[in-house]
C-alpha positions in Angstrom: 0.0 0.0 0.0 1.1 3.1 -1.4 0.9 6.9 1.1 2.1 10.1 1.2 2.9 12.2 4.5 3.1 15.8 3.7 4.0 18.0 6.8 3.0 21.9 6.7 6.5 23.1 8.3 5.6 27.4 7.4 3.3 28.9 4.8 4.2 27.5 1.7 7.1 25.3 2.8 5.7 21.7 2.9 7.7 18.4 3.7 6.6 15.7 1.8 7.6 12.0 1.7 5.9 8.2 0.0 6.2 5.4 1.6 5.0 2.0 1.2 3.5 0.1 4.2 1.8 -3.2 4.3 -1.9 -3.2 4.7 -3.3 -2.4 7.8 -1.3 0.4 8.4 -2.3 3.2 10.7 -1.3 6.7 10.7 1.1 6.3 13.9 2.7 3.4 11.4 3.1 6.2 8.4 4.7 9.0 10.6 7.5 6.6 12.5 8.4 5.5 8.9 8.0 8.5 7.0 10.1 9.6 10.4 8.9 13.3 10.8 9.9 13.8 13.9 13.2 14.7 12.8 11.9 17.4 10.6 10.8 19.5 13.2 11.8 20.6 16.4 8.0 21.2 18.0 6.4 17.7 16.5 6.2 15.0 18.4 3.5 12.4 19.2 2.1 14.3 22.5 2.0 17.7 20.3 -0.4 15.7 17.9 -2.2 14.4 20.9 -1.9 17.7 22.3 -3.8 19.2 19.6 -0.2 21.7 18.9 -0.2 19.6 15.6 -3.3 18.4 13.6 -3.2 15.0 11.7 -5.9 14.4 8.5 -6.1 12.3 5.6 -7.1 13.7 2.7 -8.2 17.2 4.6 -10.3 15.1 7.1 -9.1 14.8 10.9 -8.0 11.7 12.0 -6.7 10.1 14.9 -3.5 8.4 14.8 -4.9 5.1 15.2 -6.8 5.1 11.7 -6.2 2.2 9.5 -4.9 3.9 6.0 -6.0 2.8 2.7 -3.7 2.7 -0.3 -3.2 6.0 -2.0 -4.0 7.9 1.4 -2.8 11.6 1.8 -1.8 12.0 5.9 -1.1 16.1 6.6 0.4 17.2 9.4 -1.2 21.2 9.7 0.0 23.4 12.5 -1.9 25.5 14.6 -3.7 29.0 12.9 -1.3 32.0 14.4 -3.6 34.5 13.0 -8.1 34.4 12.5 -8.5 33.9 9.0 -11.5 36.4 8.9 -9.5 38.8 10.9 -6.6 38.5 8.2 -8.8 39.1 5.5 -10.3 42.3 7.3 -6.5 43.3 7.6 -5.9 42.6 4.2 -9.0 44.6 2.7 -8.3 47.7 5.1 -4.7 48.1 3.4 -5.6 47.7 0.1 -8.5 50.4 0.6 -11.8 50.5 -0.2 -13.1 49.5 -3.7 -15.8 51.0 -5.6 -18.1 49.9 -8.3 -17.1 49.6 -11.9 -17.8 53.1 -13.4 -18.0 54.9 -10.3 -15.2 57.2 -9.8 -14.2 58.8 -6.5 -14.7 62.0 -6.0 -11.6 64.8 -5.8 -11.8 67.6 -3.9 -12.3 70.9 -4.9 -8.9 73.3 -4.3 
């Protein structure tokens, strides 16, 4: 049975790894062989339990006792830092406010 382990290490910045396990496999199994620990400093098997690191397959949360299937996509997703609505109110306050197509803003009179 054929997986892939892809670890979210910064935005953009992804570790990624395929193995091939025999069938029956759980997730525990896949990270000890795809050996992630080493690739960062903060995960570990009590930060997954923890809830410091998030485990899915295929975008879904798992625990790290589910049984794979061949072809299975584990992720390893850190924590949020920043609300993603509040990040997108930052974003749209510093690009400035857009108006409607045709619409021009006024200028002032000098």
């Amino acid at each position: 049975m054929r997986v892939d382990v892809l670890v979210g290490l910064a935005p953009r910045r992804v570790h990624a790894v395929s193995l091939t396990l025999p069938a029956g496999s759980t997730v525990r199994d896949a990270l000890f062989a795809a050996d992630v620990w080493s690739v960062s400093d903060t995960l570990s098997l009590n930060s997954i339990e923890s809830g410091e690191w998030t485990v899915g397959v295929w975008g879904r949360k798992e625990r790290p006792g589910h049984v794979l299937r061949d072809r299975d996509r584990i992720e390893l997703v850190r924590q949020l830092n920043v609300d993603p609505k509040e990040a997108r109110r930052v974003r749209y306050r510093a690009q400035g406010e857009k108006l409607p197509k045709g619409i021009r803003r006024a200028t002032p009179s000098r």
